[in-house]
C-alpha positions in Angstrom: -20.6 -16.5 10.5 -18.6 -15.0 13.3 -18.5 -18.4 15.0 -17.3 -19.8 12.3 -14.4 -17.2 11.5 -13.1 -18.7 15.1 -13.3 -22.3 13.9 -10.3 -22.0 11.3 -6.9 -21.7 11.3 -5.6 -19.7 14.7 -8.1 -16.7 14.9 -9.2 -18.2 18.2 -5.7 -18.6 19.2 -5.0 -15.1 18.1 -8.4 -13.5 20.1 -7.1 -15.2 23.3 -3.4 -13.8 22.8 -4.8 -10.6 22.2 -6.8 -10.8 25.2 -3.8 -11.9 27.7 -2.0 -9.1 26.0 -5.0 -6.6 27.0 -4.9 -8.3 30.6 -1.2 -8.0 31.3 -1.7 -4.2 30.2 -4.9 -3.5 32.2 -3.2 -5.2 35.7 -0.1 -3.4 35.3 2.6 -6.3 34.1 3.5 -4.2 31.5 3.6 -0.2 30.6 0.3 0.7 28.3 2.2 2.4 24.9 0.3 3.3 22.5 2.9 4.3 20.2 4.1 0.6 20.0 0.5 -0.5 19.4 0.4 1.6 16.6 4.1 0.4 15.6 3.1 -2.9 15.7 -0.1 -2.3 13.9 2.5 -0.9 10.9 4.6 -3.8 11.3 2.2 -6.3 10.6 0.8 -4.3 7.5 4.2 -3.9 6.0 4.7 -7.8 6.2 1.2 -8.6 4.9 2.4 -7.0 1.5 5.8 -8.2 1.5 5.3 -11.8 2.7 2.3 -12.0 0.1 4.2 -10.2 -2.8 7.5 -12.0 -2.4 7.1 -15.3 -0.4 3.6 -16.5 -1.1 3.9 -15.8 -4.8 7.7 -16.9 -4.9 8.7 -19.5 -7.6 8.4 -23.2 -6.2 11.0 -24.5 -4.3 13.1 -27.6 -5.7 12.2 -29.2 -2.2 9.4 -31.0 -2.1 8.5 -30.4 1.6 9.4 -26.7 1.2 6.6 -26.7 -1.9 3.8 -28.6 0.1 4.3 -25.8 2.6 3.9 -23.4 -0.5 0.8 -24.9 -1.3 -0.8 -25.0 1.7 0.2 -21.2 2.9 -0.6 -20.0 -0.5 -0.9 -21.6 -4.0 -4.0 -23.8 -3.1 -6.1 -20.6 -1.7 -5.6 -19.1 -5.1 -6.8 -22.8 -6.8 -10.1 -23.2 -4.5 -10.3 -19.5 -2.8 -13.7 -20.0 -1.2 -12.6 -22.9 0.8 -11.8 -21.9 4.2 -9.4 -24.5 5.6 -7.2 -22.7 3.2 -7.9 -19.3 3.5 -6.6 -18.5 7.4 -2.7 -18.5 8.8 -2.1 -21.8 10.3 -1.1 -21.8 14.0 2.3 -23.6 12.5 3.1 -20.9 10.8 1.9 -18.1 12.6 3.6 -18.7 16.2 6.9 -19.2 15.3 6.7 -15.4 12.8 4.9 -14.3 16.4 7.9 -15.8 18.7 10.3 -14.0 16.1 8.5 -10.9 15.6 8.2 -10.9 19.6 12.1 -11.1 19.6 13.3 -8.6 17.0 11.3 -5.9 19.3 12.6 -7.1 22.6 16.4 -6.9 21.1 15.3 -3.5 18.9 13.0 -1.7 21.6 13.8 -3.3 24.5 11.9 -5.9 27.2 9.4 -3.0 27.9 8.2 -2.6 23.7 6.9 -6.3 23.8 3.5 -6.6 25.2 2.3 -3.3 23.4 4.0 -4.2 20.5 2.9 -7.3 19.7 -1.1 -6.3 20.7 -0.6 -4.1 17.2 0.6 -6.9 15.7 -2.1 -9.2 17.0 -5.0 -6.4 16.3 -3.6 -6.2 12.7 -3.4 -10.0 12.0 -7.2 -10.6 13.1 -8.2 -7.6 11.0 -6.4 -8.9 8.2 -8.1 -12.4 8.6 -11.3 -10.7 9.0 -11.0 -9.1 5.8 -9.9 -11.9 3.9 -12.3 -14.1 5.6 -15.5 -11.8 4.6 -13.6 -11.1 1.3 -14.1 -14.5 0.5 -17.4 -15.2 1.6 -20.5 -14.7 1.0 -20.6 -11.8 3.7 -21.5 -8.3 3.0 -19.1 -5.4 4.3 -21.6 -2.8 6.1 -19.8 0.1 4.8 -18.8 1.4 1.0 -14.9 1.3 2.0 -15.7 -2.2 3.5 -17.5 -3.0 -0.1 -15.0 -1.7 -1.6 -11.5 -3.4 0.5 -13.8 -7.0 -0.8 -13.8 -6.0 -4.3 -10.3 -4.9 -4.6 -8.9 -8.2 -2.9 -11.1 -10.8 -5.2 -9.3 -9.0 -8.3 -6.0 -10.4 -6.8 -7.5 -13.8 -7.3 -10.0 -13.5 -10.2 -8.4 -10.7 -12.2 -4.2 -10.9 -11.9 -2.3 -12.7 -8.9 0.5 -9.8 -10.1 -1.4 -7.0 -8.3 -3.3 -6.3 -5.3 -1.3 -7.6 -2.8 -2.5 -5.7 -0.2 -5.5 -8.1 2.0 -6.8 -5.6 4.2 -5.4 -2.3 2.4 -4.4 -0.5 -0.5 -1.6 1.5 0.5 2.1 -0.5 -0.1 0.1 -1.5 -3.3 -0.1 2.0 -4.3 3.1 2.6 -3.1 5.1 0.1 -5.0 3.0 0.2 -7.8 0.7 -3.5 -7.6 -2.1 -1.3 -7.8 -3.8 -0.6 -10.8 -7.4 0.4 -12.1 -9.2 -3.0 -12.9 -9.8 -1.8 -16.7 -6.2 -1.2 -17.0 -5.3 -4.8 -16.3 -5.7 -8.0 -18.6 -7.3 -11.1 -17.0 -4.0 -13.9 -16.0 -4.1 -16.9 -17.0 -2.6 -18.2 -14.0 -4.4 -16.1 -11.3 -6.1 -19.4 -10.5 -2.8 -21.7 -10.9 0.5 -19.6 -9.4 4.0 -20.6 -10.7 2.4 -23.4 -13.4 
């Protein structure tokens, strides 16, 4: 299973990023700052939320290319969720928000902020995709949380596309209110079909 988590999408691409990340730390091209990892870490989290709550569950664009894009990042994972060529970041869409993301802290943090930086936001994505990915498989978590982080994720898709946002955590769902007790909310109609 783990070999096949590397076959999809850019989790392979994303392991060896994080690795010459780790190597320009270890051999000195960079400061070690753990404070940034941990910063970028929270970065990543806070735009799994937002990018899920408002830009992969936005209305469809009037573009058509814009809307094929929507369906590929988004609205076809929640029509067929077990297939996996639809369930990871693509490497289209994932460098460029890297390249940015890599930008925003050089011009907020300075030059020395990058390399640490953006190994927290690199650690965060491939736990996110590792979460989804056993979330939607037929994997089972080793621990109760890990049981638990599975369950709460398949309600966003088999319960109500207007909660759970959260992939690999609960916390800005319980912060902005998209989380609720699963015998508090209705079955949608359209969990399977966004924006009919």
């Amino acid at each position: 299973m783990i070999g096949t988590f590397f076959r999809h999408g850019a989790t392979a691409a994303l392991a060896l990023f994080a690795a010459a990340l780790i190597a320009a730390l270890a051999f000195g091209f960079s400061a070690f700052r753990p404070l940034d990892i941990g910063l970028g870490a929270l970065l990543f989290y806070a735009s799994e939320y937002l990018m899920h709550r408002f830009a992969f569950h936005a209305k469809p664009s009037r573009f058509a290319f814009a809307r094929r894009l929507q369906h590929r990042l988004h609205y076809d994972h929640h029509l067929e969720p077990a297939r996996l060529d639809l369930l990871f970041l693509p490497l289209w869409f994932l460098v460029p928000n890297l390249a940015f993301t890599a930008l925003l802290v050089d011009l907020a943090l300075g030059p020395d902020a990058v390399v640490s930086t953006m190994l927290g936001v690199t650690a965060a994505i491939l736990h996110y995709e590792w979460t989804h990915y056993v979330a939607h498989t037929t994997l089972r978590p080793l621990t109760p949380l890990g049981r638990w982080i599975k369950q709460y994720h398949l309600r966003h898709h088999f319960t109500s596309e207007k909660m759970w946002f959260g992939v690999s955590n609960p916390s800005l769902d319980l912060m902005f209110g998209t989380f609720q007790s699963p015998d508090r909310v209705e079955r949608s109609p359209t969990v399977r079909k966004l924006n009919p």
